[in-house]
N, C-alpha and C positions, 0 to 999 in steps of 0.2 A: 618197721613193724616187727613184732614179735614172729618168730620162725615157728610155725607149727609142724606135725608129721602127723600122716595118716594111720590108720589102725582098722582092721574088718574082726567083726565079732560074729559068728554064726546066732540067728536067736532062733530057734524052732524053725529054718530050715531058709529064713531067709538070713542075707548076709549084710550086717549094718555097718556103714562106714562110722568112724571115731575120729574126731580131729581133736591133737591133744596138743598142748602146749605148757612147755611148763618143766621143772626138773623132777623125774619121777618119785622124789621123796618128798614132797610139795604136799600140803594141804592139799585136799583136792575138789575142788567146783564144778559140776556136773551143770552144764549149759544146756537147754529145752528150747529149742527154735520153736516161731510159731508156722502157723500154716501158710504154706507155698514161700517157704524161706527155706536156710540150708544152716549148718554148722558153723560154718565161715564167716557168718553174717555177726557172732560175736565178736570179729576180731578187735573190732575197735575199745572195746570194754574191757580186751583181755590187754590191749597195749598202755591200757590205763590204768589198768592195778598195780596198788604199791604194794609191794613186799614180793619174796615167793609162794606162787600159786601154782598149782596143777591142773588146767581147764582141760575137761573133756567134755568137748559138744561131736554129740552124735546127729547125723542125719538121720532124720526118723524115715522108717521104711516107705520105700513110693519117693523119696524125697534125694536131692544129691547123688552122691554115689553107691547109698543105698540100694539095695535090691528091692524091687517092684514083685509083690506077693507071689505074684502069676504071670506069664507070658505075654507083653509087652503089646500084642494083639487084640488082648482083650482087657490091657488094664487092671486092677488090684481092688479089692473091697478093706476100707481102713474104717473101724471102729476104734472108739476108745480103749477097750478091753484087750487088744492087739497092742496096743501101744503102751499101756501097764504091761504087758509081759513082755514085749520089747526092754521095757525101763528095769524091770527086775532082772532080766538074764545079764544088761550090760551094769548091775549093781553088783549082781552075783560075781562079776568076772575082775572087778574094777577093785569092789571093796566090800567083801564078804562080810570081813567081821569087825567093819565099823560103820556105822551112822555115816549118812552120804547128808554133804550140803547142795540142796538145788538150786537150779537157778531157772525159772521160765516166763519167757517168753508170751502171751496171747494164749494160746493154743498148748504151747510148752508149759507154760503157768498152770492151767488147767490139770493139764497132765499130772504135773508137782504136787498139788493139791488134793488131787482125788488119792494117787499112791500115798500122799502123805497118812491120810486117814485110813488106808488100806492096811499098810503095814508102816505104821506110827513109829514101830521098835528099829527102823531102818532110814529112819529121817530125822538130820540134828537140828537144820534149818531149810528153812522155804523164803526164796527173792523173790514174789512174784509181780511179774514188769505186766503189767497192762492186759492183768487176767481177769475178767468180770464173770467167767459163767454165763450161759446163754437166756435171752429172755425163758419163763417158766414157760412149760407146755402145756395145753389141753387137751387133756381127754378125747375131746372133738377131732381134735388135729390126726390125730390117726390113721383112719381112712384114707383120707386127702396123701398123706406123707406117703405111706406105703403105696397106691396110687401113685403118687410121681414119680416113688423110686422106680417101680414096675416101667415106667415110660422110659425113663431113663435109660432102660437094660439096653431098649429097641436105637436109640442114639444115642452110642458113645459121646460124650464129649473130648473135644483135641484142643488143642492151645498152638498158638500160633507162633510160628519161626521169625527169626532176626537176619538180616542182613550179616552186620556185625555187631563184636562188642560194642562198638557206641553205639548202636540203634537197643540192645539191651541196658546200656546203663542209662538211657533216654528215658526207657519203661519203669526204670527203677525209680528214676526222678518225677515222673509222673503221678508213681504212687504215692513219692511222699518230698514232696517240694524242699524241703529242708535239704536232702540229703547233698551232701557235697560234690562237686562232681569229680574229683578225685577219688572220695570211695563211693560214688558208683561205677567208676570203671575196675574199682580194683574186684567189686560184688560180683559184676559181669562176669569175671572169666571163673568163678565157682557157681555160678546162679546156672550158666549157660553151658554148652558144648557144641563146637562146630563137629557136624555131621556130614556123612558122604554126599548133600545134595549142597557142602558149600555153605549152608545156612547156620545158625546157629539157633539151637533148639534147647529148652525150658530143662532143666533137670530134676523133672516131675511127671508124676503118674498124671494125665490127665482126669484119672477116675476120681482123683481131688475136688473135685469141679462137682462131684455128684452131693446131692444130699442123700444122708444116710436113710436105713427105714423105720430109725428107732426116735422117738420124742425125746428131749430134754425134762428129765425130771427133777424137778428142783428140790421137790421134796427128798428123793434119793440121793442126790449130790448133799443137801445138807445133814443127813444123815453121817453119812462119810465124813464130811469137813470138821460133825462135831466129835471126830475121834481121832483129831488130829493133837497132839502133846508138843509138834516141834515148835519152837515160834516163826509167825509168819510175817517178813515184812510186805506191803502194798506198794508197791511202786506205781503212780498214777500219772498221768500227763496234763495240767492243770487246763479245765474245760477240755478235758477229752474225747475228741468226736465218739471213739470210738463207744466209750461207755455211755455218751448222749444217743446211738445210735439203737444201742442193748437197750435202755431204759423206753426210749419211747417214749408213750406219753404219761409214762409214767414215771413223777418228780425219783431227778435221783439220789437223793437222800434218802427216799425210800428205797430205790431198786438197791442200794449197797446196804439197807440190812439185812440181805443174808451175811453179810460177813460177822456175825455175830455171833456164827455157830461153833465160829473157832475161839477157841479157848486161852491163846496167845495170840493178835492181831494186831500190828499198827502199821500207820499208812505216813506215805512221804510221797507229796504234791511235788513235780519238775514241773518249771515255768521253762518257757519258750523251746516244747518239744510239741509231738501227735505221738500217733499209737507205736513209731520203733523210734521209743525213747532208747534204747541202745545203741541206735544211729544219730539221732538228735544231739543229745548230752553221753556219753559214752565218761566220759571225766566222771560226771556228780554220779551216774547208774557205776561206775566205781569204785567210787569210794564209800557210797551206801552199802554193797555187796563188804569189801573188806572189813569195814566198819560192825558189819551186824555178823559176818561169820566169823569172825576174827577167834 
């Protein structure tokens, strides 16, 4: 495996972990984990790429060795808007004055997506692996949301402890049957941390686990996406639960045209992957990345 080092960026007062790999005068490919994943979790993508690359995948804050917003008692509040200026201070630090290529993840993808249209003039390309945007929201939903969040406040949610790394890389394989069990033991020992009670425990905010108080606006997200100039490629996982899950019962053919808002868009189907096509096929999510940032 490629040898990574670590790196902490201060962003507005929390402190984000940088896993960089690569020689520092390298192209550089900014790696976007998705949700309750870590930096680490690209390694396999990054052992796959041909040529010289510069990956920096950051733990997003609450996540890894990142720092948790707030006091570890009561848990961190993560918005998206938090994680765009997350993503701009480690652009600002990384690569001021040129065009960043992203690459994300689910959740990461997202991320890519929405900054890409935010500040267009700071994005040359967008990877984005298994990012659908969330079913649209209603108006109705409202109430009901903020309502849960408020219930929420009163039970924290916690996440549960491991014996050992193999009872973690178990979890890992659980989620996603493909995964090999070679790298999920290697997942384990960055996913997890043994802690003074001997266990090994999750290296994540449980406040993850919360829904937020704010709806999904799809009409606002496409708004954004249609001010996006960099081109985008789709990375999708052929019959992918996960975007069967988004769509409902609604055919998805339709639920992907939103993706029509973007102005440059093509999409590339992996066969015999699920939703961490970057665990699945790590080789083909490779050479599509070098191929389209090249």
């Amino acid at each position: 495996m490629k040898e990574s080092r670590s790196e902490f960026i201060d962003a507005h007062g929390v402190r984000l972990h940088v896993r960089r790999w690569g020689p520092p005068d390298a192209p550089m490919l900014f790696m976007l984990h998705g949700w309750m994943d870590i930096g680490a979790s690209f390694q396999f993508v990054v052992d796959a790429l041909a040529g010289d690359w510069q990956v920096l995948a950051p733990d997003a804050r609450g996540f890894g060795l990142s720092d948790w917003p707030v006091a570890r008692s009561g848990g961190g509040h993560y918005h998206f808007p938090d994680y765009l200026a997350d993503l701009e201070r480690l652009l600002d630090h990384f690569t001021p004055d040129a065009p960043a290529n992203l690459v994300g993840h689910s959740m990461g993808a997202n991320l890519a997506l929405l900054y890409a249209g935010v500040r267009p003039e700071r994005v040359r390309r967008v990877v984005d692996l298994e990012g659908f945007g969330l079913p649209a929201a209603r108006a109705s939903q409202a109430p009901g949301r903020l309502a849960q969040w408020l219930d929420d406040q009163r039970t924290p949610p916690t996440l549960r402890s491991y014996a050992s790394l193999d009872e973690v890389a178990e979890r890992l394989i659980r989620t996603n049957p493909r995964l090999a069990p070679a790298r999920a033991r290697h997942l384990a020992q960055f996913w997890s941390r043994e802690e003074a009670d001997g266990r090994f425990h999750l290296l994540a905010d449980p406040a993850h686990k919360m829904r937020g108080p704010t709806l999904y606006r799809l009409d606002e997200v496409s708004a954004t996406w249609a001010r996006v100039t960099a081109p985008v490629l789709h990375v999708e996982a052929k019959d992918s639960p996960t975007l069967a899950g988004f769509a409902g019962q609604t055919p998805v053919a339709e639920f992907k045209q939103r993706f029509e808002a973007f102005a440059d868009w093509r999409e590339e189907v992996i066969d015999d992957a699920g939703h961490m096509v970057h665990h699945d096929q790590p080789e083909r999510v490779a050479a599509l990345i070098a191929a389209f940032c090249a």
